[in-house]
N, CA, C and O of each residue as an XYZ file, in Angstrom:
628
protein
N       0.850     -1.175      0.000
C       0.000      0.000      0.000
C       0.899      1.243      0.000
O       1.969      1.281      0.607
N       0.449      2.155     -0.646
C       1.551      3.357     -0.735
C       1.423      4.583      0.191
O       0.531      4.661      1.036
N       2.001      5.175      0.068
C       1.513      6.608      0.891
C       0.463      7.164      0.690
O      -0.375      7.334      1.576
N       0.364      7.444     -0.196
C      -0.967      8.151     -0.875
C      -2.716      7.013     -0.284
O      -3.833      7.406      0.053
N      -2.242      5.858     -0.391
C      -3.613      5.463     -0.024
C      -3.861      5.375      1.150
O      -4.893      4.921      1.644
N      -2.715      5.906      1.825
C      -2.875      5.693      3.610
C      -3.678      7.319      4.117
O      -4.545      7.444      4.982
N      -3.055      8.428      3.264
C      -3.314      9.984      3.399
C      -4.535     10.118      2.692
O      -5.512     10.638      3.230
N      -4.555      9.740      1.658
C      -5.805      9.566      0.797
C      -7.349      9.930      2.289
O      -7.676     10.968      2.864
N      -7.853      8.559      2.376
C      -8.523      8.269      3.320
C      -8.631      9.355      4.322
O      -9.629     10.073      4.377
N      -7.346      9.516      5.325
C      -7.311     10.408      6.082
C      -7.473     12.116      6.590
O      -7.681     12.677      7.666
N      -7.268     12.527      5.276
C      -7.601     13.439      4.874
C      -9.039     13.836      4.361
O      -9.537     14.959      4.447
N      -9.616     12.706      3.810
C     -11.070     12.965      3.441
C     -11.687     13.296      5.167
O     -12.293     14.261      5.633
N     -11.164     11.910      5.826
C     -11.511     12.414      7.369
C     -11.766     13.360      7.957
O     -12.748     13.511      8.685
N     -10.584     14.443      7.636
C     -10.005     15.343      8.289
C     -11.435     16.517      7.513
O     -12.249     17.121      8.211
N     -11.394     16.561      6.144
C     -12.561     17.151      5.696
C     -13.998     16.831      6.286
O     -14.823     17.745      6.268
N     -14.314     15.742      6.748
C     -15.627     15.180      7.056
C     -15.622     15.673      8.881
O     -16.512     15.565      9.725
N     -14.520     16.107      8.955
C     -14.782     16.453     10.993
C     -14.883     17.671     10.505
O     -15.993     18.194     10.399
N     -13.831     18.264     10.161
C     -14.701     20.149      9.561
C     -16.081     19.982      9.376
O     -16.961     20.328     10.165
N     -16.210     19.470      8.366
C     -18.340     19.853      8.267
C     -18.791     19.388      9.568
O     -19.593     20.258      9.910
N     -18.742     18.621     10.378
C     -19.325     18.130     11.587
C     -18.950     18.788     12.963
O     -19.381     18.465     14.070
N     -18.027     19.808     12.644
C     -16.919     20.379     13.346
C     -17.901     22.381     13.278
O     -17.814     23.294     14.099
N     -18.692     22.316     11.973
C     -19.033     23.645     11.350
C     -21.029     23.286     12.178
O     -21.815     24.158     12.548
N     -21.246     21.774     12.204
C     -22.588     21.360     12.186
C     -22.508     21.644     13.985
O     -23.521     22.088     14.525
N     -21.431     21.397     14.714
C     -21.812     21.431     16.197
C     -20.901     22.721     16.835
O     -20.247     22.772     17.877
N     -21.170     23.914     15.598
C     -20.788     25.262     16.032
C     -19.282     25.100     16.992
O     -19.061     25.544     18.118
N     -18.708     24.590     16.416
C     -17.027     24.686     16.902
C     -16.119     25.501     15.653
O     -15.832     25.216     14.491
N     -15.887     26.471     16.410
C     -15.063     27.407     15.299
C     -13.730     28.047     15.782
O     -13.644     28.732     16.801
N     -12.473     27.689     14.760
C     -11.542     27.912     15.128
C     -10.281     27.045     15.191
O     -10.000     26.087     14.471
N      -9.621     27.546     16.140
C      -8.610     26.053     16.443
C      -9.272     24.849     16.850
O      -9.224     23.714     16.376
N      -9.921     25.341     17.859
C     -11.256     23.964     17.523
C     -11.593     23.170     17.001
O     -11.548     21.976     17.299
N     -12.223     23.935     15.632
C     -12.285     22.820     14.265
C     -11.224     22.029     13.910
O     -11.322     20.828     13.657
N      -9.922     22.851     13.879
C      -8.729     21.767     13.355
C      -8.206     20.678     14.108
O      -7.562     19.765     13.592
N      -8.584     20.797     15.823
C      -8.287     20.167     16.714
C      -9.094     18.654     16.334
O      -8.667     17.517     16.135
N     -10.537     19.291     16.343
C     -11.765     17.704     16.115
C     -11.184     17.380     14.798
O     -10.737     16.233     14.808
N     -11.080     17.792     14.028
C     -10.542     17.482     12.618
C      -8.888     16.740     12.425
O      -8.538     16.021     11.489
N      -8.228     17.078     13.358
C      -7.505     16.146     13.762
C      -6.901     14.844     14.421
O      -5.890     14.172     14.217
N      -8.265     14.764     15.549
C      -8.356     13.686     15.932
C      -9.199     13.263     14.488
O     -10.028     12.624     15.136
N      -9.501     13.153     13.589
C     -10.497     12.259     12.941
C      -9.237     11.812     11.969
O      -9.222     10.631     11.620
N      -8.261     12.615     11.546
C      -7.314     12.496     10.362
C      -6.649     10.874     11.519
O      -6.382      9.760     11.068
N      -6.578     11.206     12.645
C      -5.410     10.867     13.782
C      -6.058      8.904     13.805
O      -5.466      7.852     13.567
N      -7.576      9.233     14.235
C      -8.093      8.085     13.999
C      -8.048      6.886     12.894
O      -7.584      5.747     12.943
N      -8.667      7.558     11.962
C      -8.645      7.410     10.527
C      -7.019      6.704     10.326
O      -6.914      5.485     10.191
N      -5.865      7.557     10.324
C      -4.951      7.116     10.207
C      -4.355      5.556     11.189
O      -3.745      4.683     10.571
N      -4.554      5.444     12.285
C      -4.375      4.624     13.479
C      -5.187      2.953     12.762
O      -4.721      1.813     12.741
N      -6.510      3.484     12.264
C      -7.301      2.455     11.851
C      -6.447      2.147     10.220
O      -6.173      0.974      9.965
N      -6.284      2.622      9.775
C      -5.386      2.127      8.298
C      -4.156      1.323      8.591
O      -3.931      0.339      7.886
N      -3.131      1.726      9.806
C      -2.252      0.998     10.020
C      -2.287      0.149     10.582
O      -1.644     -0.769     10.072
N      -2.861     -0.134     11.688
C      -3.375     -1.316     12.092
C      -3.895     -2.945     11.418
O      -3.709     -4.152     11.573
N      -4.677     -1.939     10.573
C      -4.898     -3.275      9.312
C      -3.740     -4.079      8.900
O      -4.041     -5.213      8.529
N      -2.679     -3.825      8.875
C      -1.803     -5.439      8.068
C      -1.674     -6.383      9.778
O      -1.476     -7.596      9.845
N      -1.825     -5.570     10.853
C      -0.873     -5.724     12.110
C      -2.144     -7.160     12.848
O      -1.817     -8.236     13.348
N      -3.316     -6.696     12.676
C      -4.216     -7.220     13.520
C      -5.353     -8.081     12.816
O      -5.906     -8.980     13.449
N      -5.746     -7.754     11.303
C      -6.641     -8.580     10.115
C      -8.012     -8.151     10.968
O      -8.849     -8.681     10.237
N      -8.878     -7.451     12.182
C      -9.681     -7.356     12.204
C     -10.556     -6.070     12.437
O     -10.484     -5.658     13.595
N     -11.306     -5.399     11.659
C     -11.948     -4.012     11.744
C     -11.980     -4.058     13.188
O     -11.232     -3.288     13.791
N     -12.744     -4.859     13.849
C     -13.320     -4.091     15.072
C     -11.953     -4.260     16.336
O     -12.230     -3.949     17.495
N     -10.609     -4.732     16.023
C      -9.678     -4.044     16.722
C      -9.284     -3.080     15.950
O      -8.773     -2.107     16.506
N      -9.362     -3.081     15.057
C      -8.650     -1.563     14.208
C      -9.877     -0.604     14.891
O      -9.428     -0.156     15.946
N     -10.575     -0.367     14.778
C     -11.812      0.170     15.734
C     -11.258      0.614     16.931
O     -10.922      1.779     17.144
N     -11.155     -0.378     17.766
C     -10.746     -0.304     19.215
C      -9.216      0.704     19.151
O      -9.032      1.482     20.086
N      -8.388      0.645     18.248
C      -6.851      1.154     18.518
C      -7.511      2.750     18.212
O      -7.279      3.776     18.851
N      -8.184      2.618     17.309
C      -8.303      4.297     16.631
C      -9.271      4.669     17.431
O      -9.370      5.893     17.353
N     -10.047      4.221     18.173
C     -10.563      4.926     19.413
C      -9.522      5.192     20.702
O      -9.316      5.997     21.610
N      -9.186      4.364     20.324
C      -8.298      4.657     22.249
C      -6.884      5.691     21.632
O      -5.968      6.195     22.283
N      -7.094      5.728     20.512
C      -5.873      6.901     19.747
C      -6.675      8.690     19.805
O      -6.048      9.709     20.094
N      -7.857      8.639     19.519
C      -9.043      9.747     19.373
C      -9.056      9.889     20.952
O      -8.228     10.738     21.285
N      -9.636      9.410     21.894
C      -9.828      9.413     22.916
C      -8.365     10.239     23.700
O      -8.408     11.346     24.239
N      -7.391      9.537     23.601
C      -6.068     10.360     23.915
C      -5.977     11.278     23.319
O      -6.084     12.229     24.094
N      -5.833     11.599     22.341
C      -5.881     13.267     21.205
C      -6.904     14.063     22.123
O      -6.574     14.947     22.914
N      -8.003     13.679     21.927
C      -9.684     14.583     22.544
C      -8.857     14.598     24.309
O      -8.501     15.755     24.534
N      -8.698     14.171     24.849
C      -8.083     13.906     26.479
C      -7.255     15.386     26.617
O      -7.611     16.426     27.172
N      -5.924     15.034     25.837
C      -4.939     15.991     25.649
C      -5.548     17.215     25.339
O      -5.963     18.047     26.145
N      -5.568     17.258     24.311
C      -6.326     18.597     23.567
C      -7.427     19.537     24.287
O      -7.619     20.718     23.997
N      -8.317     18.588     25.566
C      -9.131     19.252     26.024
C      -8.723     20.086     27.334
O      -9.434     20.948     27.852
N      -7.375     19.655     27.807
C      -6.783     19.173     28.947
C      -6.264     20.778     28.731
O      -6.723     21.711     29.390
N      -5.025     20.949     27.488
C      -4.275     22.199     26.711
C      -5.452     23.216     27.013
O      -5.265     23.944     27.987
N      -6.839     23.394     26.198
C      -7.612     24.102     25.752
C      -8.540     24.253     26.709
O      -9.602     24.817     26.446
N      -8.274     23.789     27.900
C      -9.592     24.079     29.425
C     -10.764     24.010     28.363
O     -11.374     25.041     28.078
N     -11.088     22.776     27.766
C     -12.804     22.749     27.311
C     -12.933     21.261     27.257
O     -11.953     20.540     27.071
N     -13.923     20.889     27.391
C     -15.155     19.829     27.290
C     -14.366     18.658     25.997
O     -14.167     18.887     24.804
N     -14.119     17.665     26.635
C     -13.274     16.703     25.668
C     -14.158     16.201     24.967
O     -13.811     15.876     23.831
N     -15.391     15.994     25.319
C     -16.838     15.867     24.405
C     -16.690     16.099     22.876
O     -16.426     15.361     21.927
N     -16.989     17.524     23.031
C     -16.941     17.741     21.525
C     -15.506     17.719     20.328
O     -15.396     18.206     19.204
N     -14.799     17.129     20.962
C     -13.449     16.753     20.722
C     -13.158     15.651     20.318
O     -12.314     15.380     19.464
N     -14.105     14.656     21.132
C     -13.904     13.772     20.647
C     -15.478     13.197     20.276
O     -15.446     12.004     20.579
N     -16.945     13.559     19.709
C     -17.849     13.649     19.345
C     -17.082     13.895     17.613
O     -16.761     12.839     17.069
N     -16.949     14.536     17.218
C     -16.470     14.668     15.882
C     -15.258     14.317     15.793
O     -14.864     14.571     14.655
N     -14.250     13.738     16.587
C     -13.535     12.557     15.989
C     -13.671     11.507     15.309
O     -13.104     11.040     14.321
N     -14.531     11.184     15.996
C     -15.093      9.729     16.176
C     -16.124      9.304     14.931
O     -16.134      8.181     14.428
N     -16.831     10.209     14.603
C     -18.117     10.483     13.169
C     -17.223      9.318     12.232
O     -17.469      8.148     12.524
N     -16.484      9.488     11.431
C     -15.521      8.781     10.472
C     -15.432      7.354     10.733
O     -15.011      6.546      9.905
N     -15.885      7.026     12.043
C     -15.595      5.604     12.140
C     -16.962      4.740     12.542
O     -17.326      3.566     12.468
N     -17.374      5.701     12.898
C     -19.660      5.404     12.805
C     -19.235      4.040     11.841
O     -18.414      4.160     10.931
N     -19.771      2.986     12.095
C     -20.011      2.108     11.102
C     -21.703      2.664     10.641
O     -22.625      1.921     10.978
N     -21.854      3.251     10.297
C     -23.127      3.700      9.267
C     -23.222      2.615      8.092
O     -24.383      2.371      7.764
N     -22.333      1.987      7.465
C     -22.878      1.251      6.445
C     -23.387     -0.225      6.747
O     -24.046     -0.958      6.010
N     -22.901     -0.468      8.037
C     -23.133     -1.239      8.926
C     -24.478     -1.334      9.355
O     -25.239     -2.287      9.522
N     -24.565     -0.307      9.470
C     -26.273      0.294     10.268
C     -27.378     -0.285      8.573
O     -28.292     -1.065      8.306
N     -26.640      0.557      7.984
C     -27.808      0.426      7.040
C     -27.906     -1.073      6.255
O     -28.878     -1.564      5.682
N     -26.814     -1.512      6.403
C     -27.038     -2.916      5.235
C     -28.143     -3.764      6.655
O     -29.203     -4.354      6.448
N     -27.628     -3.611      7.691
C     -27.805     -4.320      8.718
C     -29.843     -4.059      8.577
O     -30.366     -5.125      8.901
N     -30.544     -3.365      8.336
C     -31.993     -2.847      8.430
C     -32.376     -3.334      6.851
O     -33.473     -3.772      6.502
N     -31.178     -3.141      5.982
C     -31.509     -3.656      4.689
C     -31.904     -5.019      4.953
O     -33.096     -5.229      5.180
N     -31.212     -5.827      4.958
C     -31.260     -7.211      5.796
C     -32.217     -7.893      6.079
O     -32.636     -8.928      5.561
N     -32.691     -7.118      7.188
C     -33.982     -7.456      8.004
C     -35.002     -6.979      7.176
O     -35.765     -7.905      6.904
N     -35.353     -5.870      6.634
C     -36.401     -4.939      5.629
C     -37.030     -7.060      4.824
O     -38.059     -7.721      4.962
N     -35.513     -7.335      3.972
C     -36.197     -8.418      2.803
C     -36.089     -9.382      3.477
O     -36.536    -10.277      2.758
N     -35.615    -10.062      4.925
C     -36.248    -11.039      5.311
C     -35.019    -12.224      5.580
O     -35.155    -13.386      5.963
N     -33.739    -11.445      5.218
C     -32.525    -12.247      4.888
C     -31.904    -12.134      6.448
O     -31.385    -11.072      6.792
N     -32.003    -13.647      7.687
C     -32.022    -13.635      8.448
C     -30.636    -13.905      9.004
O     -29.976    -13.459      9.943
N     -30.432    -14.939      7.918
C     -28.687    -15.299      8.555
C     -28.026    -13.884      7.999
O     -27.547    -13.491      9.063
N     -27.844    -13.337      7.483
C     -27.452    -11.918      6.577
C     -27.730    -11.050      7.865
O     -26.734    -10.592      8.425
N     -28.700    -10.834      8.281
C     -28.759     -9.793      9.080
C     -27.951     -9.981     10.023
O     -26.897     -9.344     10.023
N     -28.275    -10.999     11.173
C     -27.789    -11.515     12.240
C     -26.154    -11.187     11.729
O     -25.722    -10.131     12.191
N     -25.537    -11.683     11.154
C     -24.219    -11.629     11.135
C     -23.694     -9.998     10.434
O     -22.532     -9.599     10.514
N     -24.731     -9.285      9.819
C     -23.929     -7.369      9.556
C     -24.566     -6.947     11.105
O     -23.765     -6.247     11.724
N     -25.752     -7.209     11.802
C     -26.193     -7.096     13.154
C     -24.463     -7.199     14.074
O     -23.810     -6.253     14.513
N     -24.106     -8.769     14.120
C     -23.476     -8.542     15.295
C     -21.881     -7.754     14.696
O     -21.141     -7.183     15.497
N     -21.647     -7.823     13.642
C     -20.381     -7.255     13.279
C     -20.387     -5.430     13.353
O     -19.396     -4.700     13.390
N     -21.570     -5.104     13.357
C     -21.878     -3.616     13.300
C     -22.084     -3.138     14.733
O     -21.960     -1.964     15.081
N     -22.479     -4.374     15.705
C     -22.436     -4.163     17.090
C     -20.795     -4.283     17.473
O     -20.164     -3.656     18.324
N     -20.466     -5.030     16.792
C     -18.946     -5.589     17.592
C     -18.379     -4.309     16.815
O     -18.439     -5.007     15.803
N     -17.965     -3.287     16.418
C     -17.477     -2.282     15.702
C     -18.001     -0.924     16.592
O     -17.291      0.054     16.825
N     -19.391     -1.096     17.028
C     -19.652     -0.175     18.148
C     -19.161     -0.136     19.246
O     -18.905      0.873     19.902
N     -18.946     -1.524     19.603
C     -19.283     -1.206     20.848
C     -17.362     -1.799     20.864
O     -17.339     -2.685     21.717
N     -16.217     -1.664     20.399
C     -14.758     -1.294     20.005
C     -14.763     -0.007     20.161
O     -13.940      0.627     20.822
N     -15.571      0.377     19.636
C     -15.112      2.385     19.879
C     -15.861      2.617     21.387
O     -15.205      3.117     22.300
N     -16.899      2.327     21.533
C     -16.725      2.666     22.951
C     -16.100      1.620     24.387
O     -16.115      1.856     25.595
N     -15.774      0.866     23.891
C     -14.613      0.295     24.986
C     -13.188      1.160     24.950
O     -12.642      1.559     25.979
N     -12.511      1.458     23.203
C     -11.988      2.818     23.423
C     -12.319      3.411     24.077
O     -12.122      3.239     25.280
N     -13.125      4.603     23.476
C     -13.286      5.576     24.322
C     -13.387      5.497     26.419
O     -13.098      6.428     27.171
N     -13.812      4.279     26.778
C     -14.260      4.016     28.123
C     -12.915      3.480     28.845
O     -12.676      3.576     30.049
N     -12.264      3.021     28.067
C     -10.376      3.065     28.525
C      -9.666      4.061     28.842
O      -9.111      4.189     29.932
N      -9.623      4.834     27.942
C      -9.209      5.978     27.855
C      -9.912      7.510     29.167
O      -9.615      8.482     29.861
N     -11.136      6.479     28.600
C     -11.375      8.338     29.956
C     -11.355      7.697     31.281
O     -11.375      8.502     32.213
N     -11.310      6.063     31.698
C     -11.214      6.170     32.893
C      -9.743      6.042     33.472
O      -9.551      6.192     34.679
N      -8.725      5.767     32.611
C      -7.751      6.192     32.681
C      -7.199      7.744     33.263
O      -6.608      7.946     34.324
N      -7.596      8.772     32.202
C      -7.562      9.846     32.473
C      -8.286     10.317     33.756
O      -7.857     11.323     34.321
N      -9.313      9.683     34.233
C     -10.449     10.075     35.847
C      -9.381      9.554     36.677
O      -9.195     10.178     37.722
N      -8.531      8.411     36.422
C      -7.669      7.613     37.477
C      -6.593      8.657     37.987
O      -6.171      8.851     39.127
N      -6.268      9.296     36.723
C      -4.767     10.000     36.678
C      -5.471     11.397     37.446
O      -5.374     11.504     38.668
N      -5.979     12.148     36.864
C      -6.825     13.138     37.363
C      -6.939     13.255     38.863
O      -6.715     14.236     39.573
N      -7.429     11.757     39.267
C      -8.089     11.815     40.876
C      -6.747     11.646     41.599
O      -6.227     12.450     42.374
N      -6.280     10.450     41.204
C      -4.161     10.768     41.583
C      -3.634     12.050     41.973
O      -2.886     12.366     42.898
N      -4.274     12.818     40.927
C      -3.295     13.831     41.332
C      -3.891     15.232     42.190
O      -3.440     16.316     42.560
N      -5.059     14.558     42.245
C      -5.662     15.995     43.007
C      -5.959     15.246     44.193
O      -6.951     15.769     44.701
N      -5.422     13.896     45.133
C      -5.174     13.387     46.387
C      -3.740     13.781     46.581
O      -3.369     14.129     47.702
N      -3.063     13.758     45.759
C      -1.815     14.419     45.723
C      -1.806     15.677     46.864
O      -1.398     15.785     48.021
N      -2.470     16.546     45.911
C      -2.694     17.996     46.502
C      -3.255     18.057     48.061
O      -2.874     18.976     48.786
N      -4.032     17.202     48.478
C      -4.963     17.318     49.129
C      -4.561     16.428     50.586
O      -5.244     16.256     51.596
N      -3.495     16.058     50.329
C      -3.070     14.783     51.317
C      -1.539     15.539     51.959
O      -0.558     15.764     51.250
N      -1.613     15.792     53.182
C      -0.721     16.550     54.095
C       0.365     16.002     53.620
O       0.300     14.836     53.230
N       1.295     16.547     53.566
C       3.060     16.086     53.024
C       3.224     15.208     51.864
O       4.062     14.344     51.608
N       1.670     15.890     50.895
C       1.955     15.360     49.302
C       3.005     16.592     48.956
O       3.519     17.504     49.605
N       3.049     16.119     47.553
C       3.325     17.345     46.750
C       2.842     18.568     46.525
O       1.638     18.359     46.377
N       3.067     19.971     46.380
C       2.244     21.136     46.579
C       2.813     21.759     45.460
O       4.025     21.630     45.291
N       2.007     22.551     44.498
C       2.723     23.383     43.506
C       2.852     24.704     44.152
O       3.414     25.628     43.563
């Protein structure tokens, strides 16, 4: 695979968190920030592929990659890691997932469904075990350090 098809992709990303970035009134460094975790994701999930052969860990890495970006970034910027990582994350929506998965069921095709069903679940619910790593990580580190503060002959800034 070459360079180009790895940036390719990622970059469309990076375009698709701007509009979603413009849709949940984030303007500014802002935008490039959410728009970066999505390039950041996007990218994480492309490389992964030769390493692991399965979407929904490539899923799981490029969430817990978004999740750290959105963490950091919100951490720098005193704001709400939410919307940071809310339009990161858009790019990796299995949406086609969603829809073949209702297609499926719509004509009646049961083994078909059941199996885009659980693969579109197992792809969801990878990004939010990401994401749920990652921030309780960050609550762990967080609460660490403000017992720190708070605990007679801790550390004091």
């Amino acid at each position: 695979m070459d360079t180009l098809s790895y940036y390719l992709p990622c970059f469309y990303a990076f375009l698709a968190c701007i509009g979603f970035s413009m849709l949940f009134n984030i303007h500014g460094v802002g935008m490039l920030i959410c728009a970066g975790g999505g390039f950041l994701g996007w990218l994480v999930y492309l490389l992964t592929a030769p390493m692991v052969h399965s979407e929904i860990i490539q899923s799981l890495f490029a969430a817990v990659a978004i999740s750290a970006w959105s963490e950091i970034m919100a951490r720098l910027r005193k704001c709400p890691v939410t919307s940071y990582l809310l339009v990161a994350l858009f790019p990796l929506v299995p949406g086609g997932g969603i829809y073949y998965t209702m297609e499926h069921a719509m004509s009646g095709d049961s083994a078909l469904f059941l199996d885009s069903l659980l693969h579109t679940l197992g792809l969801a619910g990878a990004l939010a075990v990401g994401v749920l790593l990652v921030s309780s990580l960050a609550r762990v580190v967080t609460n660490y350090q403000n017992c720190r503060l708070h605990v007679p002959g801790g550390k004091r800034k």
